[in-house]
Gaussian input, Z-matrix of N, CA and C with variables (Angstrom, degrees):
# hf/3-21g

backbone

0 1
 N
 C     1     B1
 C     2     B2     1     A1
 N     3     B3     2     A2     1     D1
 C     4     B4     3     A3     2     D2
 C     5     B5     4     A4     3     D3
 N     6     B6     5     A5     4     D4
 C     7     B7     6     A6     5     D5
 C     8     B8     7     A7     6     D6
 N     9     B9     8     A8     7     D7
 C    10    B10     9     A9     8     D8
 C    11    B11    10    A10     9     D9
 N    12    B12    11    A11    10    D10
 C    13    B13    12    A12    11    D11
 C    14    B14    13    A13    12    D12
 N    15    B15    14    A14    13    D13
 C    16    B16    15    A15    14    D14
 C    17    B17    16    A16    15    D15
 N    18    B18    17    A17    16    D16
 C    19    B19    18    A18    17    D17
 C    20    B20    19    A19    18    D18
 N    21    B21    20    A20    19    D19
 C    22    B22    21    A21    20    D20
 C    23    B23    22    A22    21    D21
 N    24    B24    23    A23    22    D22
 C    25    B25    24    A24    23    D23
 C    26    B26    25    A25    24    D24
 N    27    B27    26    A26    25    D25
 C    28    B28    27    A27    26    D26
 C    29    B29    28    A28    27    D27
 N    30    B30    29    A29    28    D28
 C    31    B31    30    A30    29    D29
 C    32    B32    31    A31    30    D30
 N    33    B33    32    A32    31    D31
 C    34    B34    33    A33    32    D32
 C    35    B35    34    A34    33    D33
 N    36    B36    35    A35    34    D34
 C    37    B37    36    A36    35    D35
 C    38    B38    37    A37    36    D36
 N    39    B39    38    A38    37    D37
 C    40    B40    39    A39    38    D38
 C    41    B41    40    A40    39    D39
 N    42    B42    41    A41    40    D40
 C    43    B43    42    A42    41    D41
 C    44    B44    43    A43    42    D42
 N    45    B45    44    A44    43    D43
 C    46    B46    45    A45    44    D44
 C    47    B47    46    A46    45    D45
 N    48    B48    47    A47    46    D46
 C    49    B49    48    A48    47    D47
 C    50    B50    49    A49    48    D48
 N    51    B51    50    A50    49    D49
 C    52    B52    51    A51    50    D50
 C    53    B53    52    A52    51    D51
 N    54    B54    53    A53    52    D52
 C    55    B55    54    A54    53    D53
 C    56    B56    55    A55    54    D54
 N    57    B57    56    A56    55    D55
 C    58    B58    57    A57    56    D56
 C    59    B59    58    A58    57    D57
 N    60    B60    59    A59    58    D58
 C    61    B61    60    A60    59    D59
 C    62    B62    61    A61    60    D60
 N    63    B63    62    A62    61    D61
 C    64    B64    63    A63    62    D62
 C    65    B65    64    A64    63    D63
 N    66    B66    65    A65    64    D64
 C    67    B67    66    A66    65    D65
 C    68    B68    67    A67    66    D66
 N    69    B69    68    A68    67    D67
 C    70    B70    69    A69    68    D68
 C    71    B71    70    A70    69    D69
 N    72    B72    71    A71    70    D70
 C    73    B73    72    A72    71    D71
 C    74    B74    73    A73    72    D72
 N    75    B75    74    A74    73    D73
 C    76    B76    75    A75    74    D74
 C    77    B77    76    A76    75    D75
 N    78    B78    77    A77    76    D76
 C    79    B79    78    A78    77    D77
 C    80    B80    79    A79    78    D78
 N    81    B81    80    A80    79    D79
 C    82    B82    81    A81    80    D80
 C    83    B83    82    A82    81    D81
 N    84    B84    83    A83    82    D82
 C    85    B85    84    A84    83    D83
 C    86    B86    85    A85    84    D84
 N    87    B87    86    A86    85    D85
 C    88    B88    87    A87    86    D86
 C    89    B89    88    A88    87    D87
 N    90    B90    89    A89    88    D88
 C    91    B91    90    A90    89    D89
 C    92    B92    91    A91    90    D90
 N    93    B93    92    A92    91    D91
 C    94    B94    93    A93    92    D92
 C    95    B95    94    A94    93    D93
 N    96    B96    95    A95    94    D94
 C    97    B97    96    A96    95    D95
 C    98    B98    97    A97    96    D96
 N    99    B99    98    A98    97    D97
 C   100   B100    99    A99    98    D98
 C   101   B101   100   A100    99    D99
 N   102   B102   101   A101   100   D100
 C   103   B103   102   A102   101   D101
 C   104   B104   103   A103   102   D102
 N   105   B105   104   A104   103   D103
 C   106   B106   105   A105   104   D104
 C   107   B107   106   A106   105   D105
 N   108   B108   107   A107   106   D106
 C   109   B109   108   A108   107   D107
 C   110   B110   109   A109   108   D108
 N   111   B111   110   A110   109   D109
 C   112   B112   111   A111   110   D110
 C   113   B113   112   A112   111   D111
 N   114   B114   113   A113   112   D112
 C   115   B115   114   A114   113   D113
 C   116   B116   115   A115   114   D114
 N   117   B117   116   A116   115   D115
 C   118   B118   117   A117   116   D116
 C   119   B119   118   A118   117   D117
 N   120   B120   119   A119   118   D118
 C   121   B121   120   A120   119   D119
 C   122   B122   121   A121   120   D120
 N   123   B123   122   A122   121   D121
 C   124   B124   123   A123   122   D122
 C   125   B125   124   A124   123   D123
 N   126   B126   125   A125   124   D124
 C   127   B127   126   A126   125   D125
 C   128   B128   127   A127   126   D126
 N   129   B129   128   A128   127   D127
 C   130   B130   129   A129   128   D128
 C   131   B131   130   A130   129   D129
 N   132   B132   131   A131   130   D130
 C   133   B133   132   A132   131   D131
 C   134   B134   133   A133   132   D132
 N   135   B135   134   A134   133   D133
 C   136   B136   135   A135   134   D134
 C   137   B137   136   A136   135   D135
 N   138   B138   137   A137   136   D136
 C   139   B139   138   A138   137   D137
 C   140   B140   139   A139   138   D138
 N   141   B141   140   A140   139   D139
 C   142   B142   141   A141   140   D140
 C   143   B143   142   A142   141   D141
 N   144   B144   143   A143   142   D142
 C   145   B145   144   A144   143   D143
 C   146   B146   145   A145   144   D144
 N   147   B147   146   A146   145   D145
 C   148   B148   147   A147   146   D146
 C   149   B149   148   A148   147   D147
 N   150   B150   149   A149   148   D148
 C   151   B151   150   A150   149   D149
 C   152   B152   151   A151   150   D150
 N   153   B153   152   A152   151   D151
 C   154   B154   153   A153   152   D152
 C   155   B155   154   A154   153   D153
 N   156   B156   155   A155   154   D154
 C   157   B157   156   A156   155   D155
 C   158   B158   157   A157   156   D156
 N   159   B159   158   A158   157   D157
 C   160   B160   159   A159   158   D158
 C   161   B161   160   A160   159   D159
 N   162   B162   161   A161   160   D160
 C   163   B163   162   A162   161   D161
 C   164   B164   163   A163   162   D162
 N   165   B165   164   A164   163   D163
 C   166   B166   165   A165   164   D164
 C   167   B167   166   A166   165   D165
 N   168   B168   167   A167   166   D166
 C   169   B169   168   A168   167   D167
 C   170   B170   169   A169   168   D168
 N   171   B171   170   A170   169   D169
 C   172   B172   171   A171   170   D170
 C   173   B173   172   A172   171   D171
 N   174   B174   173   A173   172   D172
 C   175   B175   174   A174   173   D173
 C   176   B176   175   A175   174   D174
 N   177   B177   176   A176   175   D175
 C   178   B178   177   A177   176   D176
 C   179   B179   178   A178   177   D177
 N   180   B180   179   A179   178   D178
 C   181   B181   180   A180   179   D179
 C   182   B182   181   A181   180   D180
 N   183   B183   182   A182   181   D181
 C   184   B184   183   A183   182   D182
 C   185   B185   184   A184   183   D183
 N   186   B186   185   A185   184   D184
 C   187   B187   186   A186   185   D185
 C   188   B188   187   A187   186   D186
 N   189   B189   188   A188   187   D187
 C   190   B190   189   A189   188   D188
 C   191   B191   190   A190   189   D189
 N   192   B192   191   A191   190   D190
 C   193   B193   192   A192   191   D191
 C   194   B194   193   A193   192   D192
 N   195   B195   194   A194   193   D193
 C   196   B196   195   A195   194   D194
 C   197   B197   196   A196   195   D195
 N   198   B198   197   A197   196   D196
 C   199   B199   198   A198   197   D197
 C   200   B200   199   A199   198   D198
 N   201   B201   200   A200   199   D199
 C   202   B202   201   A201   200   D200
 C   203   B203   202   A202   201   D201
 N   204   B204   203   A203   202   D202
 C   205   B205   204   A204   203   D203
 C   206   B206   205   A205   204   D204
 N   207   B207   206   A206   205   D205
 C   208   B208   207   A207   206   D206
 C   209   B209   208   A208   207   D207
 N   210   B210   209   A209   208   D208
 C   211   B211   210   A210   209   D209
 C   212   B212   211   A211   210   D210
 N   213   B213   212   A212   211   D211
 C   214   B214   213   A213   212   D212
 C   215   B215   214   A214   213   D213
 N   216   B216   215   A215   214   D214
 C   217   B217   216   A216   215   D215
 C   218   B218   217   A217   216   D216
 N   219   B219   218   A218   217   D217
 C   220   B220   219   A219   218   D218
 C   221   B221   220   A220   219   D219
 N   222   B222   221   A221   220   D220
 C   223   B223   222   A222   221   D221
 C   224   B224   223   A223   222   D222
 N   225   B225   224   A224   223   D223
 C   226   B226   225   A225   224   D224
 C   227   B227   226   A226   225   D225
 N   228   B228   227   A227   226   D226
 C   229   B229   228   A228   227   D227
 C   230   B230   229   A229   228   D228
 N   231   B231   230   A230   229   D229
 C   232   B232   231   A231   230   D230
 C   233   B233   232   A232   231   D231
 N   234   B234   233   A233   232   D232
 C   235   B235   234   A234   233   D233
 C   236   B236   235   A235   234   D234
 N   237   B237   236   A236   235   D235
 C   238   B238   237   A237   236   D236
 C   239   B239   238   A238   237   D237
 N   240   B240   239   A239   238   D238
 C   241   B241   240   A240   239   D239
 C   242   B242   241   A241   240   D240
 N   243   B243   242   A242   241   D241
 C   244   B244   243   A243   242   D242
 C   245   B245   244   A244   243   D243
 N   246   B246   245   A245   244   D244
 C   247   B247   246   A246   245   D245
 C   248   B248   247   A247   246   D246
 N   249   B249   248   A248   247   D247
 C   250   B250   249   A249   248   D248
 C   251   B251   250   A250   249   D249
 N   252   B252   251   A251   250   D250
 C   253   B253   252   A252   251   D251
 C   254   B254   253   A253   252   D252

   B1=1.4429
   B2=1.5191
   B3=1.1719
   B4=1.1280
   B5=1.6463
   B6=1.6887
   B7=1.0221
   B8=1.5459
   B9=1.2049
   B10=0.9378
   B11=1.5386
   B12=1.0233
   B13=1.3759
   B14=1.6390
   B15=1.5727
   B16=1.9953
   B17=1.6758
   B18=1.2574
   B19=1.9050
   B20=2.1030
   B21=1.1769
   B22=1.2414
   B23=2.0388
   B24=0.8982
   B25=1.7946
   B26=1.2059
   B27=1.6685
   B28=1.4050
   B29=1.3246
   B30=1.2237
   B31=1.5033
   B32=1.4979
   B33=2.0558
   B34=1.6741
   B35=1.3916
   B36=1.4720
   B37=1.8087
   B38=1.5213
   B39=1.5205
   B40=1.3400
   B41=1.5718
   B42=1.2900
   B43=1.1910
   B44=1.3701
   B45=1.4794
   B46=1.6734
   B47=1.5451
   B48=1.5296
   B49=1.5554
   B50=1.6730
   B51=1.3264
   B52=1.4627
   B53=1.5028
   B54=1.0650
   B55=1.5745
   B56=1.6227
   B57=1.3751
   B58=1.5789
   B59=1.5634
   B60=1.1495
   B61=1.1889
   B62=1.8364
   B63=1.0176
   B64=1.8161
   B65=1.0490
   B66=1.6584
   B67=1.1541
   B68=1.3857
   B69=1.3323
   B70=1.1797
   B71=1.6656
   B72=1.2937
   B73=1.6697
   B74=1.7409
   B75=1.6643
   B76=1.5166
   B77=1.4484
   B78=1.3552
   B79=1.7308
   B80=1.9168
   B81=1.0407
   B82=1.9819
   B83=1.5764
   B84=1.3454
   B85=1.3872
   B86=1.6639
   B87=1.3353
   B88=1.7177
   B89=1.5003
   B90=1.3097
   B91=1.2406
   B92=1.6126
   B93=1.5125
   B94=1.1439
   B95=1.6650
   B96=1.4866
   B97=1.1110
   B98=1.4513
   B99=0.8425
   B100=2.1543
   B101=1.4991
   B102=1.3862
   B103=1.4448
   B104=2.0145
   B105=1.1931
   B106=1.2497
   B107=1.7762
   B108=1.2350
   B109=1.5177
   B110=2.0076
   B111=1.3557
   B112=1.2208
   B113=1.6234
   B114=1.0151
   B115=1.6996
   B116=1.8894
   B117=1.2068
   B118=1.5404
   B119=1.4746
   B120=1.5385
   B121=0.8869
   B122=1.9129
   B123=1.1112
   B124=2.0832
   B125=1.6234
   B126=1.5923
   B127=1.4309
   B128=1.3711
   B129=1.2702
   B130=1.6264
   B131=1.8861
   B132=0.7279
   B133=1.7230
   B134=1.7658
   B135=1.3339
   B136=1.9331
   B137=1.4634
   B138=1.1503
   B139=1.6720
   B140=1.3203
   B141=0.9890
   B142=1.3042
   B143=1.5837
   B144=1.2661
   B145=1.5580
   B146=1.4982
   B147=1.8784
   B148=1.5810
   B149=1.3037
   B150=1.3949
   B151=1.6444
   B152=1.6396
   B153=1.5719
   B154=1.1662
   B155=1.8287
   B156=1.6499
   B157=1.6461
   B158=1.2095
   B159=1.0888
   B160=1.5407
   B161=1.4740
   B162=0.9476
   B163=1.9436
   B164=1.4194
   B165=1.4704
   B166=1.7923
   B167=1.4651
   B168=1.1713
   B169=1.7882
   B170=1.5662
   B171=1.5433
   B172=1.9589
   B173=2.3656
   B174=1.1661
   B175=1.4253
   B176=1.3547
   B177=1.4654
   B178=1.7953
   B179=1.6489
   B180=1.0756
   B181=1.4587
   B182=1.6153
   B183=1.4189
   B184=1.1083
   B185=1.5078
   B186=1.6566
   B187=1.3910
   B188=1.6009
   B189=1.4404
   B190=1.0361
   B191=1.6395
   B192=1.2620
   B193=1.3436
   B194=1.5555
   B195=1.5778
   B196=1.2496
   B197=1.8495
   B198=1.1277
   B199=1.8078
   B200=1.2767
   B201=1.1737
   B202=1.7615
   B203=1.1716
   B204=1.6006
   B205=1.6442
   B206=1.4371
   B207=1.6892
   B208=0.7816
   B209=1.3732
   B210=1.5538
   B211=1.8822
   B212=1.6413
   B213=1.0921
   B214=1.0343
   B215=1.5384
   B216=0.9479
   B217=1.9110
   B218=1.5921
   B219=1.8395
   B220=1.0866
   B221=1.5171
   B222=1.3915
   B223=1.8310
   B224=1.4004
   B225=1.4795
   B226=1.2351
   B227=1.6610
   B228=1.4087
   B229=1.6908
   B230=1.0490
   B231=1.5176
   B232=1.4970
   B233=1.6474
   B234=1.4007
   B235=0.9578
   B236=1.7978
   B237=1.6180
   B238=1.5953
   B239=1.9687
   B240=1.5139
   B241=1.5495
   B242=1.4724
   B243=1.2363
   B244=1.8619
   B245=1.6691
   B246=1.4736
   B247=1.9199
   B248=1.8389
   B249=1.3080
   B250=1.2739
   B251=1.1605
   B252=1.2181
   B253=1.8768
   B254=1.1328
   A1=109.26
   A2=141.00
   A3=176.88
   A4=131.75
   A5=117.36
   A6=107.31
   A7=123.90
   A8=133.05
   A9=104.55
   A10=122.54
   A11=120.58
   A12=140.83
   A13=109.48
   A14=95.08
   A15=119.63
   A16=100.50
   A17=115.49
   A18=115.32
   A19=93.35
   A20=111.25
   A21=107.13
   A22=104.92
   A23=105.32
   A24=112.96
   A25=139.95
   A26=97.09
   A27=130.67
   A28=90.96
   A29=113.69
   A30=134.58
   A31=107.77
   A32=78.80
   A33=104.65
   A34=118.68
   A35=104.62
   A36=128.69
   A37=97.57
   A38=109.24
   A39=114.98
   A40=120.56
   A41=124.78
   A42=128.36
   A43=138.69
   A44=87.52
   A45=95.95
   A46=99.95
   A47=120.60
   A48=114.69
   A49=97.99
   A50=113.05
   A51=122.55
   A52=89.85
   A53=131.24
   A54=124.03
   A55=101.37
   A56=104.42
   A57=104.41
   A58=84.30
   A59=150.05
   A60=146.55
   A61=110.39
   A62=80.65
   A63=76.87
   A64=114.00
   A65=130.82
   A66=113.77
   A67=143.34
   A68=99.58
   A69=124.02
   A70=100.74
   A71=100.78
   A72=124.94
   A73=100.02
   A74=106.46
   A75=100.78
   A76=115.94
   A77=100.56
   A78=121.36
   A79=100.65
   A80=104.63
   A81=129.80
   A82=101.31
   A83=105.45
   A84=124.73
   A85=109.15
   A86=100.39
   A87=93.14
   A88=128.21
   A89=112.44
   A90=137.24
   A91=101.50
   A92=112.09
   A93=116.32
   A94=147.97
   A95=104.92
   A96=137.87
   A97=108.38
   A98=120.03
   A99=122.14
   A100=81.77
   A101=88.41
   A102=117.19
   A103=95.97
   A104=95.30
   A105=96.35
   A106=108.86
   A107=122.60
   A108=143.38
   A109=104.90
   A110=96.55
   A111=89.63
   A112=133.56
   A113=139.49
   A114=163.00
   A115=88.85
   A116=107.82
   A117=108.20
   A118=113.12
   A119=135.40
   A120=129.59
   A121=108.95
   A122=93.32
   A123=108.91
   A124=107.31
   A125=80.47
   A126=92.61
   A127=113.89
   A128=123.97
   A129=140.92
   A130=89.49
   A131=129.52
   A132=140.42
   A133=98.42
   A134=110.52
   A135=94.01
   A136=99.32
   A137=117.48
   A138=100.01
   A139=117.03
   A140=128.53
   A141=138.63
   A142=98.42
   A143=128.99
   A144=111.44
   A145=109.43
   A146=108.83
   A147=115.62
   A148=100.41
   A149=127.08
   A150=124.93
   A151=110.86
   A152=131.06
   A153=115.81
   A154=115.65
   A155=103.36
   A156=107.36
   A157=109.83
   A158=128.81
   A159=156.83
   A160=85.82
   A161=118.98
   A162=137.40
   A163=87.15
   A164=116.34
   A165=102.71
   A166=114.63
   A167=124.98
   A168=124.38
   A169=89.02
   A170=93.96
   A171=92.24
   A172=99.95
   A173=120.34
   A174=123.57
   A175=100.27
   A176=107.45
   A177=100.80
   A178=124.09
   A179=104.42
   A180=124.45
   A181=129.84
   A182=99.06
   A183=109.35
   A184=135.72
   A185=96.24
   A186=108.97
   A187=117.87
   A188=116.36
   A189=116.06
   A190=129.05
   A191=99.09
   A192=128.27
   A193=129.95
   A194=116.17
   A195=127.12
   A196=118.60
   A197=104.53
   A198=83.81
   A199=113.45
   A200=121.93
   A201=138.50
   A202=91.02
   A203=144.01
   A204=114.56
   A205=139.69
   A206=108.90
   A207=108.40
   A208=118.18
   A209=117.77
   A210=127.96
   A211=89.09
   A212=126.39
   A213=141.01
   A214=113.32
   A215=127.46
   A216=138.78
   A217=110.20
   A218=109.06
   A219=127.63
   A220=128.83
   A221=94.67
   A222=93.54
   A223=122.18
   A224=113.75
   A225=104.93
   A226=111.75
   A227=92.93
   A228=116.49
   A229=123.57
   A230=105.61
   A231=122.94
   A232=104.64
   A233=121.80
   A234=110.35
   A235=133.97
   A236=94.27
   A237=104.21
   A238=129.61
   A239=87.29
   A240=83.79
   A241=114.55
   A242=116.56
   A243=103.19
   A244=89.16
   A245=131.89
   A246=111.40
   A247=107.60
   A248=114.67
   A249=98.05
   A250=129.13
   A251=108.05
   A252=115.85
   A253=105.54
   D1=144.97
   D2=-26.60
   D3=109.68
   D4=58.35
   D5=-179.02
   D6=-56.70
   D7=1.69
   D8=163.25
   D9=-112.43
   D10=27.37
   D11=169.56
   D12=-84.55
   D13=-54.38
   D14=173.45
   D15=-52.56
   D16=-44.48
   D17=-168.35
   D18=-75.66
   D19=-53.73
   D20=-160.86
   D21=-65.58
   D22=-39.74
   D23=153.18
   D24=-33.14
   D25=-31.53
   D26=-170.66
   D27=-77.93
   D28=-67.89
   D29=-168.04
   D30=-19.97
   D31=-63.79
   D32=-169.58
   D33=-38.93
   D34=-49.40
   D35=-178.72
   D36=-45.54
   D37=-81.24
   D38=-173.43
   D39=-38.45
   D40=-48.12
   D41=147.64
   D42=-6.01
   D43=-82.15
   D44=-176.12
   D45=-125.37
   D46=-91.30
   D47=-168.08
   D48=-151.03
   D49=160.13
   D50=-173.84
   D51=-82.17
   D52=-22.05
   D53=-149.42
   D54=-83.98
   D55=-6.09
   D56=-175.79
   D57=-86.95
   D58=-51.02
   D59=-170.84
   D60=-50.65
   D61=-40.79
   D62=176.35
   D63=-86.63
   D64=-11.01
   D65=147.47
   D66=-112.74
   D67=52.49
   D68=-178.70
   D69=-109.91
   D70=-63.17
   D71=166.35
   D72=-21.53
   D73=-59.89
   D74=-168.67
   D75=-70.36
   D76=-42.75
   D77=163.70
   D78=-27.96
   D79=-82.10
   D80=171.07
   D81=-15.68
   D82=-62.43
   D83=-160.74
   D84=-76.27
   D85=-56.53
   D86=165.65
   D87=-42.45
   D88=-42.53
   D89=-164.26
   D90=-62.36
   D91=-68.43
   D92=157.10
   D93=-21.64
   D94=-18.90
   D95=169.11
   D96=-115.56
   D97=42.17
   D98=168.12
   D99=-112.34
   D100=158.06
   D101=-162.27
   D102=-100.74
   D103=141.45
   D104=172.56
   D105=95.42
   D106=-13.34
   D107=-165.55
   D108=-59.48
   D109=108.20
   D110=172.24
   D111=-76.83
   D112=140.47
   D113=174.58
   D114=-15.11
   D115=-79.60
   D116=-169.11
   D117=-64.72
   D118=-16.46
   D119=172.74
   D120=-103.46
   D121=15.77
   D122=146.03
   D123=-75.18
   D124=-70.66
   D125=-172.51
   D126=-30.98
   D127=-54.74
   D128=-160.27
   D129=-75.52
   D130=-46.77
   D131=-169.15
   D132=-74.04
   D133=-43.33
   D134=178.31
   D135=-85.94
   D136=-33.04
   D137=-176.13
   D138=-60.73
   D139=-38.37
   D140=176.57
   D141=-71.30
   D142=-36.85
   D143=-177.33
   D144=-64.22
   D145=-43.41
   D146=-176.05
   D147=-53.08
   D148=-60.60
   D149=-176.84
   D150=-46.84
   D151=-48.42
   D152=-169.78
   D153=-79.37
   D154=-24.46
   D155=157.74
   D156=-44.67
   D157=-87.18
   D158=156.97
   D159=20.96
   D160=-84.03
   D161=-136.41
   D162=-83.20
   D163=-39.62
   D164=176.06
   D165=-77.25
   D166=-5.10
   D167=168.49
   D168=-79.81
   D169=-67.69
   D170=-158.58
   D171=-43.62
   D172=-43.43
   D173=-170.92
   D174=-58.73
   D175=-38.09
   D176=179.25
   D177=-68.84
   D178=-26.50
   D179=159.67
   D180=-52.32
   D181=-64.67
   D182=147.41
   D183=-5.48
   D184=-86.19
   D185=-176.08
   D186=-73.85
   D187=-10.45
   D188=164.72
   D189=-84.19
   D190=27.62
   D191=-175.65
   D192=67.54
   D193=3.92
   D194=148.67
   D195=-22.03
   D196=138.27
   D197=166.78
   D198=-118.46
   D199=147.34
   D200=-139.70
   D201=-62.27
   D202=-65.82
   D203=168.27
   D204=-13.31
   D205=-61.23
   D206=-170.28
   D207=-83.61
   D208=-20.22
   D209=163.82
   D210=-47.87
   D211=-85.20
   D212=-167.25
   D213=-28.98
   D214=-49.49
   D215=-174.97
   D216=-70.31
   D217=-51.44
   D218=161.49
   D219=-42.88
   D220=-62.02
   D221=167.25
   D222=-73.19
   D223=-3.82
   D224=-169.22
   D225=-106.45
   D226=-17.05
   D227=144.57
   D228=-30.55
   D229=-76.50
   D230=-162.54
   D231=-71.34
   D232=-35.96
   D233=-179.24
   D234=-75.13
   D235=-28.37
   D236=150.62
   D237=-56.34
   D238=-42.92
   D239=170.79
   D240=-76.38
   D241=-15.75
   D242=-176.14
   D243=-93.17
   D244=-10.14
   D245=159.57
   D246=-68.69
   D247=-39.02
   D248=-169.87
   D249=-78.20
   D250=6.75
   D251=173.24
   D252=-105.85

């Protein structure tokens, strides 16, 4: 993951609507399932899914009155501690 992929996402949200994110996500996910799909262009297709997850935890945070620093530090926390185990 890619915080700065997760902040510029953020943006996106604030912008316009999260709901484009989820359908992008499904967009991502279909894609992933075409036939013929090569290995590195997985790779390129989950990273981009972890980054657009990412930004919808940190956005959920957010609105629950978190402030985007600290969504941001927090998830990026948690997600380092669930590599080191």
């Amino acid at each position: 993951m890619r915080l700065p992929i997760i902040k510029h996402t953020l943006e996106f949200v604030k912008e316009n609507d999260e709901d484009w994110v989820h359908e992008t996500i499904e967009l991502l996910e279909h894609l992933a399932d075409a036939k013929g799909i090569k290995d590195e262009e997985l790779e390129v297709i989950g990273e981009l899914l972890s980054n657009l997850y990412g930004s919808l935890e940190v956005h959920k945070e957010i609105k629950k009155g978190t402030a985007e620093k600290d969504a941001l530090n927090g998830f990026m926390s948690r997600v380092m501690g669930s590599i080191g185990k």
